[in-house]
C-alpha positions in Angstrom: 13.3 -25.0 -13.3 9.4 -25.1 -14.1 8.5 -26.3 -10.9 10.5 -23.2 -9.3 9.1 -21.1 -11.5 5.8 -22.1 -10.7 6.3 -21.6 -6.9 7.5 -18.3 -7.2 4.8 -17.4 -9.3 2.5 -18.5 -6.3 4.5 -16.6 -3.6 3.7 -13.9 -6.2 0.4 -14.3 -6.4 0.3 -14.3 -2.4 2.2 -10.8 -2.3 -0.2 -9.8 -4.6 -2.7 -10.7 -2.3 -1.4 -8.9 0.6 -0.4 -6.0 -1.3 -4.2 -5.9 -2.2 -5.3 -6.0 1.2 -2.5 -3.8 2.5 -4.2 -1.0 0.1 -8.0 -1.9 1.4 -6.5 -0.9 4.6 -4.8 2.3 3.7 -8.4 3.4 2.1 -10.1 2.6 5.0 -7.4 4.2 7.2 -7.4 7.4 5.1 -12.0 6.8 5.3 -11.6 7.1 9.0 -9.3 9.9 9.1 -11.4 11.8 7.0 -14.2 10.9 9.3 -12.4 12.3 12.1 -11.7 15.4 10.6 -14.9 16.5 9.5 -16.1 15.8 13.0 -13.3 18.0 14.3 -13.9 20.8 11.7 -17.9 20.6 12.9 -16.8 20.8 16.1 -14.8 23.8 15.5 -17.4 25.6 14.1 -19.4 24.7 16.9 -17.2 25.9 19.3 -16.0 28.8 17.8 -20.3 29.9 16.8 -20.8 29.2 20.5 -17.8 31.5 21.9 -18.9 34.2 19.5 -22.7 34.5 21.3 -22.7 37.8 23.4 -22.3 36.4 26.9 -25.7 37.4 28.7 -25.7 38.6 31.5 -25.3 36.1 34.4 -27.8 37.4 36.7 -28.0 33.7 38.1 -24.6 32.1 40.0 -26.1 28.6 38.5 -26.1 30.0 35.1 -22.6 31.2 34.8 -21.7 28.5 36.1 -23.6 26.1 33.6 -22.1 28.2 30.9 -18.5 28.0 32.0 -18.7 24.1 32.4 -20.2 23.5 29.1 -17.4 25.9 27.7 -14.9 23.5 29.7 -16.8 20.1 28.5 -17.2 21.8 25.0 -13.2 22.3 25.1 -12.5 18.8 26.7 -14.3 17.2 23.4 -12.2 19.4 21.2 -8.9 18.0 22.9 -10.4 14.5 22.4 -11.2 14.5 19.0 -8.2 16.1 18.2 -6.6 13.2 19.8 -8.9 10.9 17.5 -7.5 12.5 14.7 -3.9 12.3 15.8 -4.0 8.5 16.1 -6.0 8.4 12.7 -3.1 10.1 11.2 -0.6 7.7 12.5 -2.9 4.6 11.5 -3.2 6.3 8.0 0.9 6.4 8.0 1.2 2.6 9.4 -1.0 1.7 6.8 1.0 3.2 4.2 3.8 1.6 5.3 2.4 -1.7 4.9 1.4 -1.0 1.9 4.6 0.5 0.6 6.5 -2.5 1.3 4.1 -5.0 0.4 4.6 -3.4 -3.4 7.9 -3.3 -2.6 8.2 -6.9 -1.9 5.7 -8.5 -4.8 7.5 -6.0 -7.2 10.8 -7.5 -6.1 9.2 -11.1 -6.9 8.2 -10.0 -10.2 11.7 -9.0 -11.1 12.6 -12.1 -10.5 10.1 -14.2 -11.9 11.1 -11.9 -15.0 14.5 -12.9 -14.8 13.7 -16.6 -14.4 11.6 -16.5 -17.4 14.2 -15.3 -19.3 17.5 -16.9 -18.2 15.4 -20.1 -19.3 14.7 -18.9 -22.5 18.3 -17.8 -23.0 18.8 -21.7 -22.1 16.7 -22.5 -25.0 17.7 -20.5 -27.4 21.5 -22.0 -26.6 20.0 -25.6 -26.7 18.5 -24.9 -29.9 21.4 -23.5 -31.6 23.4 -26.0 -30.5 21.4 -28.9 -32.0 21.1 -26.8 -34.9 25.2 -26.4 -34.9 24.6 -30.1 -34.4 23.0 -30.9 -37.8 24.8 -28.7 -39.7 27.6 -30.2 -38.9 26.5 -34.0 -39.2 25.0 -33.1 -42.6 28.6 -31.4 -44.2 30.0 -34.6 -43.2 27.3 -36.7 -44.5 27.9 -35.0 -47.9 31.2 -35.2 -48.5 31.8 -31.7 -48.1 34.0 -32.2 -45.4 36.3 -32.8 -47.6 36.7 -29.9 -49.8 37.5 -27.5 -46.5 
């Protein structure tokens, strides 16, 4: 039973492990999504400061036509990094996942570690009343007192 007990408690310290790493990787997943958000949100501001100029007027057919691509370009790099922060999201909720059900499992370990630990000091406990019972009953017979009952 020792010897079990002491392998589970090293599976246990394994889930730890990985439950420990699981939730390095759901801080960095959440870092990165962050990340990607304040570069959306910049961009935003960007966009939306840029869109808000007074357009001049385009006296030039090259210069209109400079400002409508970087307007396209400008929204292309929107699209993108709202992309980016799509996938971050879903890396953030993979990683959670991970995480989740590494705690899940090395709580579920622990349980029944617990359990172990206990059922063999019920065992014990019943070993030890027993030789008690034992020598109780040995010594009423020793005495004589047997007997009287």
């Amino acid at each position: 039973m020792t010897r079990n007990l002491s392998s589970l408690q090293t599976v246990a310290r394994l889930k730890q492990r990985e439950q420990e790493a699981a939730a390095e990787q759901l801080a960095k997943a959440n870092a990165q999504l962050d990340v990607e958000l304040e570069r959306l949100a910049t961009l935003e501001v960007y966009a939306r400061d840029y869109r808000s100029l007074p357009m001049r007027q385009a006296g030039q057919l090259r210069q209109l036509r400079d400002t409508q691509r970087f307007h396209l370009e400008l929204q292309q790099t929107l699209e993108l990094q709202q992309a980016a922060v799509a996938v971050a999201r879903q890396e953030v909720e993979a990683a959670r996942a991970e995480w989740i059900a590494a705690r899940l499992s090395h709580g579920a370990l622990e349980k029944l570690i617990a359990r172990r630990v206990a059922e063999r000091e019920r065992g014990r406990m019943v070993i030890e009343q027993r030789l008690l019972d034992d020598q109780g009953c040995r010594s009423t017979t020793a005495s004589g007192l047997d007997e009287v009952y």
